[in-house]
C-alpha positions in Angstrom: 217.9 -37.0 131.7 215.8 -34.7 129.2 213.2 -37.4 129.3 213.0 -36.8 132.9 212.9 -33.4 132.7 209.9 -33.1 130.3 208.1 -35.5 132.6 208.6 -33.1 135.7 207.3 -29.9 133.3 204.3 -32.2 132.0 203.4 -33.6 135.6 203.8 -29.8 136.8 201.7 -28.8 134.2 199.1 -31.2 135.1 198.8 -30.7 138.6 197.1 -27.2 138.5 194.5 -28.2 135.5 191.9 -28.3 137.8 192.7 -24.9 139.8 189.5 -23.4 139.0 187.6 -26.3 141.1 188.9 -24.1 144.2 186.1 -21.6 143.7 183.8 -24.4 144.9 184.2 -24.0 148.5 184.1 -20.1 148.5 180.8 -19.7 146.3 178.3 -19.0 149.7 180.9 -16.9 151.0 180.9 -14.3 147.9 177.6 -15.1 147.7 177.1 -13.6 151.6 179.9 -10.8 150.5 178.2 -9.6 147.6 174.4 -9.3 149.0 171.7 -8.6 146.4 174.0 -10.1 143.3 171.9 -13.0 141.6 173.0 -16.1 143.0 173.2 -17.7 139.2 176.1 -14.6 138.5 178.4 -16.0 141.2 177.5 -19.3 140.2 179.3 -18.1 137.4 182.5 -17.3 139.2 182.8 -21.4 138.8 181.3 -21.9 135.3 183.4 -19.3 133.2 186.6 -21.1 133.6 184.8 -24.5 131.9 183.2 -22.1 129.2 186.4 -20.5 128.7 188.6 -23.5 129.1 186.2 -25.5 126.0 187.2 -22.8 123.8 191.1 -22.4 124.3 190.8 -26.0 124.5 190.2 -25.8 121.0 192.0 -23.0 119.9 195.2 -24.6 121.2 195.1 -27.2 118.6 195.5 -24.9 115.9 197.3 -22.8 117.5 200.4 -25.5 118.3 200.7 -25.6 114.6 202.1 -21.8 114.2 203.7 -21.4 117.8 205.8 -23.4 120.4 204.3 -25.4 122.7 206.1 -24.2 125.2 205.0 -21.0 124.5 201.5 -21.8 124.8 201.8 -23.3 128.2 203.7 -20.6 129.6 201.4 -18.3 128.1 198.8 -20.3 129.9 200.6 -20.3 133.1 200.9 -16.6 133.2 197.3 -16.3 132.4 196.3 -18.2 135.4 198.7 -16.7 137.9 197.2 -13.4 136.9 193.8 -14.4 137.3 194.5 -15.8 140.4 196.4 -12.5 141.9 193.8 -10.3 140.8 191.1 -12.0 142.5 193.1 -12.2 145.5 193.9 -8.4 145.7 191.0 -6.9 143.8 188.2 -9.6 143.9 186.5 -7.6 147.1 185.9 -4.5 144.7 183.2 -6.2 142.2 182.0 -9.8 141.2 182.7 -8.6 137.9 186.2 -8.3 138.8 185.9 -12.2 139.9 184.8 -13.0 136.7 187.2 -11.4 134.7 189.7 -13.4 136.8 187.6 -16.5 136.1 187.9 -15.6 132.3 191.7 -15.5 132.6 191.7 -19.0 134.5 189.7 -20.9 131.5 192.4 -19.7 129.4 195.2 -21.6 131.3 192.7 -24.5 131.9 192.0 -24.8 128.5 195.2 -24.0 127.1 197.2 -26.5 129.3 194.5 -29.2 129.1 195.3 -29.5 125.4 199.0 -29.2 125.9 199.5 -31.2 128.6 198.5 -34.0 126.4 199.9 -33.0 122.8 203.4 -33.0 124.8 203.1 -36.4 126.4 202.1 -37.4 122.5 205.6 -35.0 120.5 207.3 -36.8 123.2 206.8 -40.2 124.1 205.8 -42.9 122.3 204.0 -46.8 122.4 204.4 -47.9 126.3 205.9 -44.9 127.4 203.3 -42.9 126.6 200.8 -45.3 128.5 202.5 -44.8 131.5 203.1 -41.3 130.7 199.3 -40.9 130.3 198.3 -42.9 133.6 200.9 -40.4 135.7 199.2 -37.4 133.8 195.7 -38.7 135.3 197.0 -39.0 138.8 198.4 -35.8 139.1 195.8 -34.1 137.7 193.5 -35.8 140.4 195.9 -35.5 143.2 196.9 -32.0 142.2 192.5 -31.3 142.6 192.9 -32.7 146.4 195.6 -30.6 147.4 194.3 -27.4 146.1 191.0 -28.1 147.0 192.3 -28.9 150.5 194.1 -25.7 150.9 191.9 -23.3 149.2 189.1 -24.4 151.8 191.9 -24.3 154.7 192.9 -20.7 153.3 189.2 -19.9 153.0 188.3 -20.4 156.8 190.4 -17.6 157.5 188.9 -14.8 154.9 187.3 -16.2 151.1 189.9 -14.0 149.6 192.6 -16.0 150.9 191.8 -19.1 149.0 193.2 -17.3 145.9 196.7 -17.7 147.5 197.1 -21.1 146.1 197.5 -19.1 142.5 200.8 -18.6 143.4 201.8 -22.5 142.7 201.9 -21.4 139.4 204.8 -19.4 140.2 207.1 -22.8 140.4 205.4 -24.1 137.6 206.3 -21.4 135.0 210.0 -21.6 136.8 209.6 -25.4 135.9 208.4 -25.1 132.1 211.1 -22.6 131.4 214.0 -24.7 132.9 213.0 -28.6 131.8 210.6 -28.2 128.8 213.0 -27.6 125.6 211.6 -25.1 122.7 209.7 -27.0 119.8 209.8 -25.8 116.5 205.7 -26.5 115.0 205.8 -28.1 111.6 203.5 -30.1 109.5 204.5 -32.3 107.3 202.3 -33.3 104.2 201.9 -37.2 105.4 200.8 -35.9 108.5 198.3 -33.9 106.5 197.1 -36.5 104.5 197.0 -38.8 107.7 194.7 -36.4 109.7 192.5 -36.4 106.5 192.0 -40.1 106.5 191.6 -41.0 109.8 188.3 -41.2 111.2 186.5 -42.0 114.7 185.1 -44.9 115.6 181.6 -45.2 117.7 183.3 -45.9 120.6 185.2 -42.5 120.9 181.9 -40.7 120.4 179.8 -43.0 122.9 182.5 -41.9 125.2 182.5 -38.2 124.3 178.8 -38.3 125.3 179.3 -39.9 128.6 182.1 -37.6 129.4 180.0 -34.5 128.6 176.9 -35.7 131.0 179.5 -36.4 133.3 180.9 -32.9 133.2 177.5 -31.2 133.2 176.2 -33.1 136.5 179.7 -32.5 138.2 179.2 -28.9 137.6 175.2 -29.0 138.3 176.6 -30.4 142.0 179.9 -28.4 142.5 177.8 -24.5 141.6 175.2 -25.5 144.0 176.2 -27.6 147.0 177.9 -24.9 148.7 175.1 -22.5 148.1 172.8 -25.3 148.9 175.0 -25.9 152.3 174.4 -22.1 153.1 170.8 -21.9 152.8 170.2 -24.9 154.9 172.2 -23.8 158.1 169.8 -21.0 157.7 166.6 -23.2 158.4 168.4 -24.7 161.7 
C-alpha cells in the first residue's frame, strides 16, 4: 500500500513536468496583445522555463543531500502554481510580468524533473524501477497532451485563460503531502566513495548530445510555429 501510494505522488508529479509547453499555443496571441514588444522577448515567455528548469535541474541534486525530497517537490509545486496564478491574473499588465511567471515555472520544471526521478531511484529497485521508469515516461507524455489540449481549448476563449490549467497543481501538492512519506537525506561514506569511482561510458555522452540537439530543434519549432502561423494568415 505505501508502494502504491508513492507511485500515485511520483506519476502526479510527472504529469505536469511539461506545463510550461502550454505557452506554445498562446505565443501569437501575446504577441498581438503586447504590440510593439520584440517578438524574440515573448519568445521568451517559452524559453525561460527551459533556462530556468537546466539550472534547478541541477541545483536539486545537491540540494536533496541537505533537505527532504519531499520538500523539494512541494517547494516546486508551489512555485509553479504561483507562476501559473500570476500570469493568469496579472499577465495582461506587462510581458515582464509573464516572464517573471515563466521564471517561477522553470523552477518547478527543473526542480521536479530531477525529483521525479531520484524518487523512483530511493524507492524502487532492479525490475521495479524499470517499470517504474516506463510509467514515469508515459505520464509525462500523456500529461503534455492533456494540458496542451486544454490550454489551447482555454485559449480560444481569451490567451489569459490558458493559465487556468495551473491550478492542477492544486491536487498535486494535496497528493505529495498525503502519499509521499518524509525522507530523511543522508550520505553515507561508501556511497561517497562510489560516486567517486564511477565513471560514464561513451554511450551516456553520445546520448546526452543527441538529447541536447533534440531539445534545441524542439524549442527552435515550438517558439516559432505559432508566430510563424500568425504571420502567414496575414499574407492570405
Amino acid at each position: 500500500m505505501k508502494k502504491r501510494k508513492i507511485k500515485v505522488a511520483i506519476l502526479s508529479i510527472s504529469s505536469l513536468l511539461m506545463i510550461s509547453m502550454t505557452a506554445s499555443a498562446i505565443l501569437a496571441d501575446i504577441q498581438a496583445y503586447f504590440v510593439g514588444v520584440d517578438p524574440s522577448l515573448i519568445s521568451m515567455v517559452l524559453t525561460i522555463p527551459a533556462l530556468m528548469g537546466l539550472v534547478f535541474a541541477f541545483a536539486s541534486g545537491p540540494l536533496s543531500l541537505r533537505l527532504p525530497k519531499k520538500n523539494l517537490v512541494i517547494f516546486g509545486l508551489v512555485c509553479g502554481l504561483i507562476g501559473g496564478m500570476v500570469a493568469l491574473l496579472f499577465g495582461s499588465t506587462s510581458i515582464y510580468v509573464l516572464l517573471g511567471c515563466s521564471l517561477l515555472l522553470g523552477v518547478a520544471q527543473g526542480m521536479n524533473a530531477t525529483m521525479s526521478m531520484a524518487l523512483i531511484a530511493e524507492y524502487f529497485v532492479a525490475e521495479e524501477s524499470g517499470a517504474m521508469m516506463g510509467l514515469q515516461s508515459a505520464f509525462v507524455n500523456g500529461g503534455s497532451m492533456v494540458l496542451l489540449f486544454t490550454s489551447g481549448m482555454l485559449a480560444g476563449i481569451q490567451w489569459q485563460m490558458s493559465y487556468l490549467v495551473y491550478l492542477v497543481f492544486i491536487p498535486a501538492i494535496v497528493i505529495v503531502m498525503k502519499n509521499l512519506p518524509m525522507d530523511h537525506p543522508k550520505v553515507h561514506d561508501e556511497e561517497k566513495q562510489t560516486e567517486k569511482s564511477a565513471k560514464l561510458n561513451v554511450r551516456v555522452y553520445f546520448t546526452a548530445v543527441i538529447m541536447f540537439l533534440f531539445g534545441a530543434f524542439l524549442f527552435v519549432f515550438q517558439t516559432n510555429i505559432a508566430l510563424y502561423v500568425n504571420f502567414a494568415s496575414r499574407l492570405h
